[in-house]
C-alpha positions as CSV (number, residue, x, y, z in Angstrom):
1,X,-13.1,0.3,-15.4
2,X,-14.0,2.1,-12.2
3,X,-12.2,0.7,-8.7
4,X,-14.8,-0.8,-6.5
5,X,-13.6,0.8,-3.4
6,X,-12.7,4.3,-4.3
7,X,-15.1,4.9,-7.7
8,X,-12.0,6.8,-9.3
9,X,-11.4,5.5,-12.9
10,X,-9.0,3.1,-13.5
11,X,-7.4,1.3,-16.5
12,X,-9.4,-2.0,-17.8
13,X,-8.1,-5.5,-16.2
14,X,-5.6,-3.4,-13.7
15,X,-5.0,-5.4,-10.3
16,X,-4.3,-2.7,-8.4
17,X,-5.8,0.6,-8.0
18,X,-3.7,3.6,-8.5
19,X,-6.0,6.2,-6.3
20,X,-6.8,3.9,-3.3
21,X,-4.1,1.0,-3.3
22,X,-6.8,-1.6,-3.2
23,X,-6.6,-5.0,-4.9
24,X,-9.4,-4.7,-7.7
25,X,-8.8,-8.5,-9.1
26,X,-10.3,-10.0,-6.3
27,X,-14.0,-10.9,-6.4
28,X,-16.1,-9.7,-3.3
29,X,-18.6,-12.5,-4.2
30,X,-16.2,-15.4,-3.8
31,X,-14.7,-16.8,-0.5
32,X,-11.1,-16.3,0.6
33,X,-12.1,-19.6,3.0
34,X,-13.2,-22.4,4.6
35,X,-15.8,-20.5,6.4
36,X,-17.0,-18.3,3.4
37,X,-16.1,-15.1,4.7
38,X,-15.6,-12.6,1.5
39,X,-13.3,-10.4,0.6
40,X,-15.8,-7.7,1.2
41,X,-16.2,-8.7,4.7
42,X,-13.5,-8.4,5.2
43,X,-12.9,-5.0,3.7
44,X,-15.8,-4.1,5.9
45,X,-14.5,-5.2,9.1
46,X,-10.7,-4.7,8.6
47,X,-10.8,-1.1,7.4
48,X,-7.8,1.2,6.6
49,X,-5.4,-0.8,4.5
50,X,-7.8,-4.0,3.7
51,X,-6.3,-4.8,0.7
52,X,-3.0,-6.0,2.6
53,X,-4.8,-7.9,4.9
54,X,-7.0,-9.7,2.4
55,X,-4.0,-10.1,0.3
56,X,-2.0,-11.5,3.2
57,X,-5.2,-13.7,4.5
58,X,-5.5,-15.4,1.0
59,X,-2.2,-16.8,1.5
60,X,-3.7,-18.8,4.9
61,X,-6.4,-20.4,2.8
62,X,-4.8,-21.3,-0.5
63,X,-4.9,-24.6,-0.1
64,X,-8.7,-24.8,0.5
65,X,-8.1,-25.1,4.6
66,X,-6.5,-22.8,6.8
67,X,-2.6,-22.7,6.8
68,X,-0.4,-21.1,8.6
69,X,2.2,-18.9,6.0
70,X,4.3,-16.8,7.1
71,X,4.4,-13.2,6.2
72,X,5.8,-9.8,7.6
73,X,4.2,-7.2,9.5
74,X,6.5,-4.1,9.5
75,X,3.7,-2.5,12.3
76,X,3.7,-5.3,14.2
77,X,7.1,-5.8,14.3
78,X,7.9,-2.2,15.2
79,X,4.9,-1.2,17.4
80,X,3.6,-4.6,18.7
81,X,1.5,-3.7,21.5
82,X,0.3,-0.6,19.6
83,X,-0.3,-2.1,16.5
84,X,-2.6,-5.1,18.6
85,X,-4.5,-2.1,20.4
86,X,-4.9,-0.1,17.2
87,X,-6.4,-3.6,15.8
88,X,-8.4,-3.9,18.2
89,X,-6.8,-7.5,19.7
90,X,-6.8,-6.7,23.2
91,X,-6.0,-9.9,24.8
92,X,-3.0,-10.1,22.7
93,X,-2.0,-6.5,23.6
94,X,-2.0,-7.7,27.7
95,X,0.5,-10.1,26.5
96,X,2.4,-8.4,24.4
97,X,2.9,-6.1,27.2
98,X,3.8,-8.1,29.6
99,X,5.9,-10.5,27.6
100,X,8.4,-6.4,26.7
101,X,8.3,-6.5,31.2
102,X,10.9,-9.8,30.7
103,X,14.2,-9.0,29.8
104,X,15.7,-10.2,26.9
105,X,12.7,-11.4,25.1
106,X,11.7,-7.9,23.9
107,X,13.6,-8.5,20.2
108,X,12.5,-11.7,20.1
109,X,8.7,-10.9,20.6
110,X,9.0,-7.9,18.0
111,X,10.3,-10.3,15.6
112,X,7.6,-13.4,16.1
113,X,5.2,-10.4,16.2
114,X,6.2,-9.6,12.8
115,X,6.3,-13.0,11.4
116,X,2.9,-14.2,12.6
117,X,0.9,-10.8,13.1
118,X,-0.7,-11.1,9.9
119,X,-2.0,-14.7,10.8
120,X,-3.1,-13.9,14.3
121,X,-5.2,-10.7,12.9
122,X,-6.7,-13.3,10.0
123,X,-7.6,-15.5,12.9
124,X,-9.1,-12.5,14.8
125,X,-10.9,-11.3,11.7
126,X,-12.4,-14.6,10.8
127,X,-13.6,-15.7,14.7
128,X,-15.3,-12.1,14.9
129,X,-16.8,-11.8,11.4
130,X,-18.3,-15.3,12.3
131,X,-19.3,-14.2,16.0
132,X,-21.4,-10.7,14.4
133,X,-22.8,-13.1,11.4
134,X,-24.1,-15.8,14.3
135,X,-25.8,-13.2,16.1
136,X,-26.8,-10.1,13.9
137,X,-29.5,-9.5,11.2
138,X,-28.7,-8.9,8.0
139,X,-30.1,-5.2,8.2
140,X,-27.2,-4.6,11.7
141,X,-24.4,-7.1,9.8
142,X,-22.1,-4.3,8.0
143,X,-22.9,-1.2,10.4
144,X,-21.9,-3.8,13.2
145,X,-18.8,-5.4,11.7
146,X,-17.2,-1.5,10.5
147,X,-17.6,-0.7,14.7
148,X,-16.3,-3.9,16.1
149,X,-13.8,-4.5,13.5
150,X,-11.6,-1.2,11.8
151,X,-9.0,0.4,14.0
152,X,-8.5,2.2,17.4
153,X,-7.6,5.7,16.1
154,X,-7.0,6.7,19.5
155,X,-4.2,4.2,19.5
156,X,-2.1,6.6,17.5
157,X,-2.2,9.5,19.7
158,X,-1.5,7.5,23.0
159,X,1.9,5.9,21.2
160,X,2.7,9.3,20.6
161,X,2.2,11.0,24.1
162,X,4.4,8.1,25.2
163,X,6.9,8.5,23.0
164,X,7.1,12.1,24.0
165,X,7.2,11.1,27.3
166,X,9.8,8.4,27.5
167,X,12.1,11.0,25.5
168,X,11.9,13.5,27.8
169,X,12.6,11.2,30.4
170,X,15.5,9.6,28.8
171,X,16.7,13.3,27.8
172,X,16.5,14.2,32.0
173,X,18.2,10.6,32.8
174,X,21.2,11.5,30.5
175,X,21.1,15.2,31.8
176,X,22.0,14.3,35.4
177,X,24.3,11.8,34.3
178,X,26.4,14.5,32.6
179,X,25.9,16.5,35.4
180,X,27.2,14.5,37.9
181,X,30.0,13.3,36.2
182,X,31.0,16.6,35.7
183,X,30.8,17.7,39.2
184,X,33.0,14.2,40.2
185,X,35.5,15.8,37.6
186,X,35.8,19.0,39.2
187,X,36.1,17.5,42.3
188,X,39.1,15.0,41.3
189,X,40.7,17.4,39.8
């Protein structure tokens, strides 16, 4: 058996791909909802690591209607507004970012963000899969859904250069601390 995604060879009636980590059971053809958006839409518009998300999306629509199920995003619940930019959910990245301004509620977001990420990105998915279908030929429909949907990769970089720069400005913080109270020791003394 070959895997769809990659083309490396693969052992017959496998469900996972050893090379690529994609899911090889499911059947691009067939729905994964109400809407008929495939897997390979999907695939398509999600990009890096689509085989979680249509994994985690087939859990929304098992019943034959959408459901909300909850599941765990370990991006989302570390790097919420990073993880919404990299996916390209902007509106939800405002929020996020204003919502970690209040004090207090930062844990509680990262957690919620973790619980329901997956479902909010399935919702995303399916309102903009629907939006390019409604309004693109079929000759435009895949080159158009792998530039509005994959990931920001830019994203990755700027969470970085922050990172760097909040620890050097934690590391100067500290650093006059230490200094001053050293200098108030010295004087007591």
């Amino acid at each position: 058996m070959i895997c769809p995604y990659c083309k490396e060879s693969i052992l017959d009636g496998a469900i996972k791909c050893k090379h690529c980590g994609s899911m090889v059971n499911l059947d691009p053809a067939n729905p994964i909802n109400v809407d008929n958006i495939t897997t390979e839409e999907i695939r398509v518009f999600a990009g890096p690591n689509s085989y979680y998300y249509i994994q985690n999306f087939s859990k929304f629509t098992i019943t034959g209607r959408e459901t909300f199920c909850a599941t765990w995003n370990w991006s989302c619940f570390a790097f919420t507004f990073f993880w919404f930019l990299y996916r390209k959910m902007y509106v939800l990245a405002v929020i996020a970012f204003i919502v970690f301004c209040l004090p207090g509620i930062n844990i509680i977001l990262h957690i919620g963000a973790g619980i329901i990420g997956n479902y909010l990105y399935y919702r995303h998915v399916k309102a903009r899969i629907l939006e390019i279908r409604a309004t693109q030929t079929s000759q435009n429909y895949i080159p158009v859904l792998q530039e509005v949907g994959g990931v920001n990769k830019w994203v990755i970089t700027l969470g970085i250069v922050i990172s760097v720069f909040i620890a050097l400005l934690i590391a100067i913080f500290f650093s006059t601390i230490i200094a001053s109270v050293g200098h108030f020791v010295e004087i007591t003394i």
